[in-house]
C-alpha positions, 0 to 999 in steps of 0.5 A: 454560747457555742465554742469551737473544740478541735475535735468536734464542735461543743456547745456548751449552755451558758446557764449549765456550764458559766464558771463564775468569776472572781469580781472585786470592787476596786481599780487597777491602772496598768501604766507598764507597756508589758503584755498581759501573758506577761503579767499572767497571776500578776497580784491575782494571787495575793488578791485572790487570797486576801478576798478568801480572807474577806479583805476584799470584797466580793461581787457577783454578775447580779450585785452590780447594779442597785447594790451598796459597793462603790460610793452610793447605796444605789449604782447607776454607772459601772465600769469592768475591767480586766485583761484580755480573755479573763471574761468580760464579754462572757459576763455581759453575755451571762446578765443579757441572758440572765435579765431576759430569763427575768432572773436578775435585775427586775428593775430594768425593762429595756436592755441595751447592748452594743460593741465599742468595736461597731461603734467605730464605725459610725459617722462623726455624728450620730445619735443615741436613738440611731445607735439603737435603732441599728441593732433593735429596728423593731423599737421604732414605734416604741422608743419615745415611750422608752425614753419617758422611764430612764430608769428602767433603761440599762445600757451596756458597752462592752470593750473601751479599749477597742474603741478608737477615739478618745473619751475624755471627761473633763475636771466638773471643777474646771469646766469652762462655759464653753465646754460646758455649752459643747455638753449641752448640746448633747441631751437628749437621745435624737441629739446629733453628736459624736459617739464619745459625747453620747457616752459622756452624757450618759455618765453625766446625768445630761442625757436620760437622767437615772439609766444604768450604764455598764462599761467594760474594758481592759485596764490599759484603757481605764485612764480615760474614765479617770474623771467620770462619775463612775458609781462602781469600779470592779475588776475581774480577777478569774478563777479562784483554785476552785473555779479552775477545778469546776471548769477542768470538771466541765470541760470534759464529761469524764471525771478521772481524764478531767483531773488527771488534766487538772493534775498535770497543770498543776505541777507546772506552774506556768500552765496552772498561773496561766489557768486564771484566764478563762480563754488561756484555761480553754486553750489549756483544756483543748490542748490536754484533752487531746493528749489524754483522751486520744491513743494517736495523740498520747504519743506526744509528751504533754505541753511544758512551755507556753510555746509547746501549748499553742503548737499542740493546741494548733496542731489538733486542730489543723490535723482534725480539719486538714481534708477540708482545705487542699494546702492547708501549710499554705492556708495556714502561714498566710494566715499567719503573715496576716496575723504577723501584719496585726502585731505589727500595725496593732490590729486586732480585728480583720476584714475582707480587705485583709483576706484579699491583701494576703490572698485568702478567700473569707470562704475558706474559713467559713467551711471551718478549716480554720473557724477553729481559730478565727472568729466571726462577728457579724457587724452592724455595718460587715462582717468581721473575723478576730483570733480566739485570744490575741496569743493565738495571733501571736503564736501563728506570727511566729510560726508564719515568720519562722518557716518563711523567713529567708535564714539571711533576713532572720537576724534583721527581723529579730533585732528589729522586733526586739527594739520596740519598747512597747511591747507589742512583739514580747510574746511573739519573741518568746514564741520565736524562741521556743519554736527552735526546740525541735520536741516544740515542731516535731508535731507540727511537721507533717503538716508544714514540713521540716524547719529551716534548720539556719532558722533554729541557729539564727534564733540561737545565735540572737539568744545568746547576743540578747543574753549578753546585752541584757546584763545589767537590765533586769527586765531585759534579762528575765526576757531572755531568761524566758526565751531560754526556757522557751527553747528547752535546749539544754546545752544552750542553757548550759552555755549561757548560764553555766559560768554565772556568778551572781543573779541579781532581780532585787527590787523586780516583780517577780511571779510564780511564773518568773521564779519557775523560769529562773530556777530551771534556767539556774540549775546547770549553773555550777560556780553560782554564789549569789542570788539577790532576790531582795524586795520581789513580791515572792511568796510561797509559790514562788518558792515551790520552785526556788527551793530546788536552786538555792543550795547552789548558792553562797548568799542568798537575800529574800528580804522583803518578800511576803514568804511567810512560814509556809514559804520558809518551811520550803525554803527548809527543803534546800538547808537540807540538802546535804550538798547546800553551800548556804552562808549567808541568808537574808529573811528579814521582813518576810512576814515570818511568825514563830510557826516557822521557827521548828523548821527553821532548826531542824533545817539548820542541826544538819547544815555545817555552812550556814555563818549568817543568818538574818531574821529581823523585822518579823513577827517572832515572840517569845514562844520560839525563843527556846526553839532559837536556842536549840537552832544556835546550839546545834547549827555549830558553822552559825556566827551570827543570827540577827533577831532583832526588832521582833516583838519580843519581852524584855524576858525573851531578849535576857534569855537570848543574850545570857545564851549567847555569852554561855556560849562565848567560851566554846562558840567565839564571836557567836553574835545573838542580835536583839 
């Protein structure tokens, strides 16, 4: 497998360099119209850690077939899933190249492998033989005798979501004769029908009774499997915190420019969530390797913002292969108006007759100006180019509507792009955002000049109206929060967020991504009293960056968050600070044990605001009941700390109610709930 680098071309041997991925049996719809870097870490970190903890099974590229997951002790049908860029069509390429190298699945003679993308461009009837046929003409002559062992057939279709048309699997239950006869018509591999009635005769055992068959697809598209007897449903997670480590270490040969990388990334959590992606990890990697390894380069500040990553990361590529094309700021916004087309009409996948329509000659990057950034496939029928990651489409839309976009027309485009409910224009958004940051296009402007600086205003202005009609609509505001963060301008923060009283999120999903953002955007915010973050899914690493905003605020709810000790001991950070104007603090049922206890009143013996203090429904017992007796006697501001429905003894409840009226003299309306 060759991947292209900016600065020379990399080949990399998949059986040197294949990072192995975090697969476990299990399925995920995603119902929520939300783009998948959006959802960046979304669960994968909890999961992740649960399959560390063994409470989720773990399988590998060579367990899938003829093991004991899913409901038969052997596997005939399989579906993967996982988001764009997280490696499914790397794993299908890892067992080809594994099974032909007789590693894995001996058991199989014959391997079938086809794209649901050149499957759309079959006629409405066709048959399975002709699909094989079309790929492995040399079989001709052999087929009939393949088809007299189906079980030694595997057949793999890599990419549901790309396929156009419907597959749909009726209720067995509720099969009518009529379908039922429609089926039958569909039996053997010479039978003329559509592509969706091969695959669900596949799946049901009417045609070649005991072959494998392997499906991926993103989880948008597994709704249509719903209803087919699938054996195995599998999700690809990514890299664990290892696997991000060994692929740093293999990206580059030199072990301290490897880990200085690895070191930056992880000190900012949206580059280090995003690194569980495979494709975003190699967009990462390219990005950083040129800013470390290159004195020319190191003048430029590492990336912070997704924006800035995509900007550095096109930047070295179009600065390595400038010469090779006479106009390449031309080359390079055409190519982006046709991006721009793509997340418009959700297309993905490009032909001759897009090149043309936006005046550019496929030749062009053939010579490799910009195969940096496409990708060639040749089809069964022509030949077809893709972006690296539909971000890069995204991020080149923007910059594509940016510089070219008359400053009159900005607004319309922007408010336009903003009402679809889709979702298809979030990330094109943010990336509108962030290229108003001059540190984001300094970079970029010796090679498409300066920015239309009423373009920056333009996108300042839609900013602060967006800001001021989110309130009230979470999702809209975290938008805009992100948008914010995109821009890196300060006095735009300043303006927007200065003068904000009360920050309510309770009961939306908030990543580490999410609560990095949120406290960046909240540090210039000075009269802040109230911060509602019941119920958000927050953990620890969520509260890395938290931690650095909560001080400010007067109320804070964490409820019903899975913060557990490690998320408290850094929460214990802000207590201390010797400016925290916290009163009242909300933990009850945070997964919380009497680990966390100790730092819990050491915080709070040098806290003079804390009056309230809510425990309740967690897991202290009563080994930190003489700990809570020390909190309440030194945190002196204390007036009530609610510990109750926590598991502990009679004897421990008798200790802390005596304590309380000890204190009733010198501490009145000291209230211990238990």
């Amino acid at each position: 497998t060759t991947i292209h680098g900016w600065k020379l071309d990399k080949t990399f041997p998949l059986d040197k360099h294949f990072t192995e991925l975090l697969i476990i049996p299990a399925l995920r719809y995603q119902e929520q119209v939300q783009h998948e870097l959006l959802a960046r870490g979304r669960d994968h970190s909890e999961w992740r850690k649960q399959t560390l903890r063994r409470e989720l099974e773990k399988i590998r590229h060579h367990e899938i077939f003829g093991t004991s997951f899913g409901k038969c002790t052997r596997c005939l049908y399989a579906v993967i899933s996982g988001v764009a860029g997280i490696g499914k069509t790397t794993l299908v390429q890892k067992i080809v190249h594994d099974w032909a190298e007789g590693k894995i699945y001996g058991q199989f003679h014959f391997l079938f492998q086809f794209k649901f993308r050149e499957l759309n461009n079959y006629p409405e009837r066709t048959s399975l033989r002709q699909i094989i046929l079309d790929s492995y003409p040399y079989l001709e002559k052999d087929l009939n005798k393949v088809w007299e062992n189906p079980n030694r057939i595997l057949l793999i279709f890599d990419g549901l979501d790309e396929f156009r048309e419907p597959i749909i699997f009726p209720d067995i239950q509720a099969t009518s004769p009529k379908s039922q006869s429609k089926g039958a018509s569909c039996l053997y591999p010479q039978s003329w029908c559509s592509i969706p009635d091969i695959i669900r005769a596949l799946f049901q055992g009417q045609m070649l009774l005991s072959c494998s068959v392997l499906v991926t697809t993103r989880p948008t598209a597994l709704e249509s499997l719903q209803a087919a007897p699938v054996h195995l449903y599998a999700e690809i997670l990514g890299f664990s915190d290892a696997q991000i480590k060994d692929y740093f270490l293999k990206f580059n040969s030199d072990t301290k420019v490897s880990l200085e990388m690895l070191a930056y990334v992880e000190d900012n959590a949206i580059l280090y969530t995003m690194c569980y992606n495979p494709s975003y990890c190699w967009v990462i990697c390219s990005s950083l390797e040129a800013t470390f390894t290159s004195p020319r380069v190191r003048e430029w500040s590492p990336p912070k913002t997704v924006t800035q990553l995509y900007a550095n990361y096109i930047h070295n590529i179009l600065k390595n292969h400038a010469r090779e094309a006479e106009e390449p700021r031309e080359l390079l916004l055409k190519t982006g108006e046709m991006a721009y087309m793509g997340v418009a009409e959700k297309v993905i996948v490009f032909g001759d007759h897009h090149f043309h329509q936006y005046g550019l000659q496929p030749s062009n990057f053939l010579s490799g100006f910009l195969m940096q950034i496409l990708q060639k496939e040749n089809s069964l029928k022509d030949v077809v180019y893709s972006f690296f990651h539909l971000t890069v489409q995204e991020f080149l839309a923007a910059l594509a509507k940016f510089f070219q976009t008359p400053t009159p027309k900005l607004t319309q485009l922007l408010e336009e792009t903003t009402t679809t409910m889709d979702g298809r224009y979030e990330i094109f958004l943010q990336f509108m955002a962030g290229l108003s940051c001059p540190a984001t296009t300094a970079q970029l402007k010796d090679l498409i000049g300066e920015v239309p600086q009423g373009n920056v205003c333009k996108v300042v202005d839609w900013i602060k109206k967006r800001f001021e009609s989110a309130q009230g609509h979470k999702i809209q505001l975290l938008n805009t929060l992100h948008y914010l963060f995109e821009t890196q301008n300060k006095a735009l923060v300043q303006e927007t967020m200065g003068q904000v009283r009360q920050v309510d999120f309770s009961f939306q999903i908030m990543t580490p991504v999410d609560c990095y953002v949120l406290a960046v955007v909240l540090a210039p915010c000075q009269q802040l009293q109230n911060l509602h973050l019941f119920n958000c899914s927050i953990e620890s690493w969520g509260m890395k960056s938290l931690k650095n905003v909560l001080h400010k605020c007067v109320t804070v709810r964490l409820a019903q968050n899975k913060l557990g000790d490690q998320g408290v001991k850094l929460l214990c950070e802000a207590l201390r600070k010797p400016d925290c104007q916290m009163q009242n603090l909300e933990l009850w049922m945070a997964n919380l044990t009497d680990g966390c206890v100790e730092d819990l009143s050491s915080a709070l013996s040098t806290n003079v605001s804390m009056r309230a203090l809510n425990l309740k429904d967690n897991a202290f017992t009563d080994r930190s009941v003489p700990t809570f007796l020390q909190l309440v006697e030194n945190c002196g501001s204390l007036h009530t700390i609610d510990l109750c429905n926590n598991p502990f003894s009679s004897v421990g409840c008798q200790k802390l109610k005596l304590f309380e009226g000890k204190l009733k003299h010198s501490r009145p309306g000291l209230k211990i709930k238990v």
